[in-house]
C-alpha positions as CSV (number, residue, x, y, z in Angstrom):
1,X,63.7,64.8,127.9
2,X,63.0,67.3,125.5
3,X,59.9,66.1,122.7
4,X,61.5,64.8,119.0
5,X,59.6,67.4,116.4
6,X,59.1,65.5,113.1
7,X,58.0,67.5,109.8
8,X,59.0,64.8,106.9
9,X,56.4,62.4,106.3
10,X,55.9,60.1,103.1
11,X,52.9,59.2,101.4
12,X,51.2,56.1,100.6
13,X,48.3,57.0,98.9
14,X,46.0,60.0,98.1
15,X,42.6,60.8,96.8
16,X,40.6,59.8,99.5
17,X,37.2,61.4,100.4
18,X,37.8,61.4,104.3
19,X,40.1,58.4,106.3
20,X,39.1,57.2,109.2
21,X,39.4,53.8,111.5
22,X,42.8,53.1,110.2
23,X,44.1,49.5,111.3
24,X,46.6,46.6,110.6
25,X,45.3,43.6,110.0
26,X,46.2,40.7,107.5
27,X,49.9,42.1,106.4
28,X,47.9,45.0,104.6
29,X,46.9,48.8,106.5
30,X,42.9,49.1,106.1
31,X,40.3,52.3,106.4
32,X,37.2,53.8,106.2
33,X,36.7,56.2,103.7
34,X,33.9,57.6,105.7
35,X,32.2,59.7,103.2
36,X,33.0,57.7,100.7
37,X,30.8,55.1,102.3
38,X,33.9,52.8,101.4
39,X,36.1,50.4,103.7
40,X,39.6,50.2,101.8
41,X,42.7,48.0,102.0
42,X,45.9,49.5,100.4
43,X,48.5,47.7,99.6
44,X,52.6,48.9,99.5
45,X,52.2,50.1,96.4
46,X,49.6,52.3,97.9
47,X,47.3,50.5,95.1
48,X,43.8,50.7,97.1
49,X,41.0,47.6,96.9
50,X,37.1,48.0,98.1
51,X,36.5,45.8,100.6
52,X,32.9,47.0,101.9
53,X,30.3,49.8,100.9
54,X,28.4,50.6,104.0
55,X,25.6,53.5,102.4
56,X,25.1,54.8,106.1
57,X,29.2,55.9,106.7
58,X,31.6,53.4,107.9
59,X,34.6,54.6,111.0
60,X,35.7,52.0,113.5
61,X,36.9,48.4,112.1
62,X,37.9,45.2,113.7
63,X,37.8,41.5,113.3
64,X,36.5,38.9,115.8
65,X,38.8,35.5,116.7
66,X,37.0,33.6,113.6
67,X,38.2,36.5,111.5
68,X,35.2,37.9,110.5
69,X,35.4,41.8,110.2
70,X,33.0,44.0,112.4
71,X,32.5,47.8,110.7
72,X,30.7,50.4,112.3
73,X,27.9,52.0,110.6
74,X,27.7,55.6,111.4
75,X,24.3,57.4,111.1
76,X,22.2,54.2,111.6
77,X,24.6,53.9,114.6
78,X,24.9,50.0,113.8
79,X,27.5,47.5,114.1
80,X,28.0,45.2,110.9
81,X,29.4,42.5,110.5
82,X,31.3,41.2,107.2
83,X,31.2,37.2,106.7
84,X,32.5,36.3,103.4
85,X,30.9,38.6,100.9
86,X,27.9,39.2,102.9
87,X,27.5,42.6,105.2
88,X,24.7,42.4,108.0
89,X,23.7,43.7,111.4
90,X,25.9,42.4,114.1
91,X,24.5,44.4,116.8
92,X,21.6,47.6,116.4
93,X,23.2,49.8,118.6
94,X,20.0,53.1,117.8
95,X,18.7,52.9,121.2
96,X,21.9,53.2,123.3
97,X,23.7,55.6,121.3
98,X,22.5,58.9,121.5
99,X,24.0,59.9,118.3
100,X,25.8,58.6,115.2
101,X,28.8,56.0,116.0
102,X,32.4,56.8,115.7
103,X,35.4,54.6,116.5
104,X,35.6,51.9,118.2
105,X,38.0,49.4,119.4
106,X,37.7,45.2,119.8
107,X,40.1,43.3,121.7
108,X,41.7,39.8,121.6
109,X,38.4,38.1,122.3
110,X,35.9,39.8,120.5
111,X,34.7,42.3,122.8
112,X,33.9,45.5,121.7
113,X,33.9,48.9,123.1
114,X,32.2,51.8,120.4
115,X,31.7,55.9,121.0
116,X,29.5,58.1,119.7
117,X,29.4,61.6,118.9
118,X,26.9,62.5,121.8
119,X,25.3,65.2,119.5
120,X,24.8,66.7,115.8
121,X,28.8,68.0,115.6
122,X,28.2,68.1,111.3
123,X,25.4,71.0,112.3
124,X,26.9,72.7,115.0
125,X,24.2,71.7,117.7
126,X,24.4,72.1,121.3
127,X,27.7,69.9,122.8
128,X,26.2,66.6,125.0
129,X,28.0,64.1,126.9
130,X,28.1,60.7,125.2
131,X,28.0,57.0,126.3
132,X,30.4,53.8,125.4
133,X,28.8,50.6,124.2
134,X,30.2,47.1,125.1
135,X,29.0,44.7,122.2
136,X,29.9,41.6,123.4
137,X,31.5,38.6,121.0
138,X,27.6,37.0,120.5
139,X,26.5,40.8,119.5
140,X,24.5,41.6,122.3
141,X,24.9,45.3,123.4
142,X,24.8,47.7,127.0
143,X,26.1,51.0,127.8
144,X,29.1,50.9,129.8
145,X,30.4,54.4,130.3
146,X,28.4,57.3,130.4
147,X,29.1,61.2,130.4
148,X,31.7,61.2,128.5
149,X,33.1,64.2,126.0
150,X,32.8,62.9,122.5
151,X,34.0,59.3,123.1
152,X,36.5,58.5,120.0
153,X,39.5,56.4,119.4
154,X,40.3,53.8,121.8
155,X,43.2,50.9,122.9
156,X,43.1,48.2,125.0
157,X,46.4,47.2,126.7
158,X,48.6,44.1,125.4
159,X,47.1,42.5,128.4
160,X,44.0,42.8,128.1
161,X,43.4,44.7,131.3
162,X,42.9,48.1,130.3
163,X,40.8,50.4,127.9
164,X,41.9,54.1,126.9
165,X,39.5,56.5,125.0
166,X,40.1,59.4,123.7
167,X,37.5,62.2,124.8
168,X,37.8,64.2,121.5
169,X,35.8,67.1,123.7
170,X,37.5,66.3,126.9
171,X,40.8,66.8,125.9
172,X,42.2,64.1,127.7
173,X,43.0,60.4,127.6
174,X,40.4,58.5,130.0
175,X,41.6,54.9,131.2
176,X,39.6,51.9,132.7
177,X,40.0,48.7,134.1
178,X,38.3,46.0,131.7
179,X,36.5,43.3,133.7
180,X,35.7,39.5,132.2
181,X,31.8,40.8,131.1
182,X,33.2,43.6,129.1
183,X,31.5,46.3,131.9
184,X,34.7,49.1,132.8
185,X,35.2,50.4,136.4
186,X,38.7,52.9,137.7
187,X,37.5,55.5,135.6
188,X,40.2,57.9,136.0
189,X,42.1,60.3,133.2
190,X,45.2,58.7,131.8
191,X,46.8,62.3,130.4
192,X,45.2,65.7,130.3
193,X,46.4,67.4,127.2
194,X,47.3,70.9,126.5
195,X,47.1,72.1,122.6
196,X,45.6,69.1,121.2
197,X,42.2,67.0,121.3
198,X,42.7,63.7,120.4
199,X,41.0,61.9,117.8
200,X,42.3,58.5,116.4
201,X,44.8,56.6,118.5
202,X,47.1,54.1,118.5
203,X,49.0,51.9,121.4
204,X,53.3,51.2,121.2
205,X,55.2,48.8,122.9
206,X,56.4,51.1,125.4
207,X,52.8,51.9,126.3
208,X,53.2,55.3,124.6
209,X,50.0,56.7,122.9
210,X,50.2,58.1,119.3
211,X,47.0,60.7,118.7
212,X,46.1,62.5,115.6
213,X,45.0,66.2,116.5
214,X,42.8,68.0,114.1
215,X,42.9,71.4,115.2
216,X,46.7,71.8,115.4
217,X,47.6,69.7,112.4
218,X,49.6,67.0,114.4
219,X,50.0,63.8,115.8
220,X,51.9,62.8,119.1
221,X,52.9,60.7,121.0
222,X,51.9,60.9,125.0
223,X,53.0,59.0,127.8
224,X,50.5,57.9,131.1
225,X,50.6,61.2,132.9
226,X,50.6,63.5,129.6
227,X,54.3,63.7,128.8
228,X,54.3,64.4,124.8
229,X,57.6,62.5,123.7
230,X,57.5,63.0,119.6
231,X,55.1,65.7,117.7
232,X,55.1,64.5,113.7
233,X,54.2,68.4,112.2
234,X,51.7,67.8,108.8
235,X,50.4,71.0,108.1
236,X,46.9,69.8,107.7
237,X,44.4,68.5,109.9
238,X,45.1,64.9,111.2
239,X,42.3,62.5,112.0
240,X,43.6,59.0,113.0
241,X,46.6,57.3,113.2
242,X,48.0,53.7,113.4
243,X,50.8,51.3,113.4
244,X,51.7,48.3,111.4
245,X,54.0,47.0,108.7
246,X,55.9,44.1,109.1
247,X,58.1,45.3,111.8
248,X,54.8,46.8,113.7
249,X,56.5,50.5,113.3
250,X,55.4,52.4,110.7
251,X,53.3,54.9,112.1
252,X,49.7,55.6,109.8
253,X,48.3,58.5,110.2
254,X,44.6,59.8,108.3
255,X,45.0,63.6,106.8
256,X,42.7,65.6,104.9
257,X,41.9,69.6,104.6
258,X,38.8,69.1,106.4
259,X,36.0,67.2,107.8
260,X,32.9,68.3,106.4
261,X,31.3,65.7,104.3
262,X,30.3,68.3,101.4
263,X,34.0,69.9,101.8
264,X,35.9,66.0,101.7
265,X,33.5,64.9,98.4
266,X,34.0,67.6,96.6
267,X,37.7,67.8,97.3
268,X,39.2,63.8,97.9
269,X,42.7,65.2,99.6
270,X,42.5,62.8,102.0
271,X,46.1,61.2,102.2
272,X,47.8,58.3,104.3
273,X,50.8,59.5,105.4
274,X,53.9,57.8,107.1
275,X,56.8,57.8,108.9
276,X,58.7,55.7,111.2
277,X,58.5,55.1,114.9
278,X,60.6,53.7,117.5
279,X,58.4,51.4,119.2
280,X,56.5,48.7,117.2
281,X,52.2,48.4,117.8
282,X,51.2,46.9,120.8
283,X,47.9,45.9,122.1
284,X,44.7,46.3,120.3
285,X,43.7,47.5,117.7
């Protein structure tokens, strides 16, 4: 079947520093405004609220069962956790992490799987393999994946069996089997990609996976084996993606003319910007 090229997209809201961590929760589409040091809500409207400052840059979000919100806290590579109007330390994540924390995805139960960037990427240094943390529902924190290429966005499977990451380096979706302690085993790659690196990433219905690619301006959607079914054509760099609205299918996705953190302040293009998909979100986040 040949791939469904989109290049119309709306947009919900603009004059962001830098989106990242996109997610539906709560009948509204939240983000980090990474370097912005902001979490956001936005509305319909596109009418934007502050739900967090995290000084230290915020990227992956979820919420634990009892709905409290976890936020991770990039450079002090920290997970924080948001009860009420009070922000504080969930799990210290410094000594397993070899550099700052990205995104990061937590399931049905709590459990929590973050990625780091493995090395300085804002400076240019040297490329080093990276490890995934487990934070488990009480807080408490191992490594559970090792060497892997820039360890980004991540799903796990509406049944609970499965986590894919995104190896932003790797160019590739990596898959695992999930067992009851949060520890992963089956590594194995879930789609090699050709033209893209995947950042942000989403999970459909029909088990498809939506990735934002910053290098070629684009997001698509891939199927287990690599198959690209749709290819949404921005123009601009594309960080992160996600689904939601009430019917599950509008698809998210986090733009911006680049990601350097001087570049992003000093310019606040960041946009959401939409479409709409076939297959409604699925899984986690």
């Amino acid at each position: 079947m040949a791939e469904k090229i989109i290049e119309s997209t709306s947009i919900l809201t603009d004059g962001i520093c830098f989106g990242e961590g996109p997610r539906w929760h709560d009948g509204k589409f939240w983000l980090s405004d990474m370097h912005d040091h902001k979490v956001l809500s936005v509305d319909a409207e596109g009418n934007k609220t502050v739900e967090a400052e995290v000084p230290a840059k915020p990227s992956g979000l979820g919420w634990l069962p009892d709905g409290r919100m976890l936020i991770v806290s990039m450079t002090n590579r920290q997970l924080l956790v948001k009860d009420g109007d009070n922000l504080s330390t969930f799990a210290d994540l410094s000594a397993l992490a070899s550099f700052h924390c990205n995104d990061m995805v937590t399931d049905s139960q709590g459990r929590t799987w973050v990625g780091n960037f493995g090395f300085d990427l804002w400076n240019q240094a040297s490329r080093n393999m990276a490890e995934l943390v487990y934070v488990s529902p009480e807080g408490e924190a191992r490594v559970v994946a090792e060497d892997m290429a820039f360890p980004n966005g991540a799903v796990v499977t509406p049944d609970g069996s499965t986590l894919i990451v995104g190896e932003t380096m790797g160019a590739r979706l990596t898959a695992f089997d999930i067992q009851d302690d949060g520890s992963l085993t089956n590594r194995r790659t879930w789609a090699t990609l050709e033209g893209v690196i995947p950042d942000g990433i989403c999970l459909d219905a029909e088990l498809g996976v939506w990735l934002a690619c910053p290098m070629s301006g684009q997001v698509v959607r891939v199927l287990e084996g690599g198959e690209v079914t749709h290819r949404v054509k921005l123009g601009r760099p594309a960080f992160a993606c996600m689904l939601g609205g009430e019917d599950g299918c509008t698809l998210y996705m986090l733009t911006s003319s680049s990601s350097e953190p001087d570049d992003c302040a000093a310019n606040r293009d960041g946009r959401v910007e939409t479409i709409q998909a076939n297959a409604p979100r699925a899984g986690c986040p």
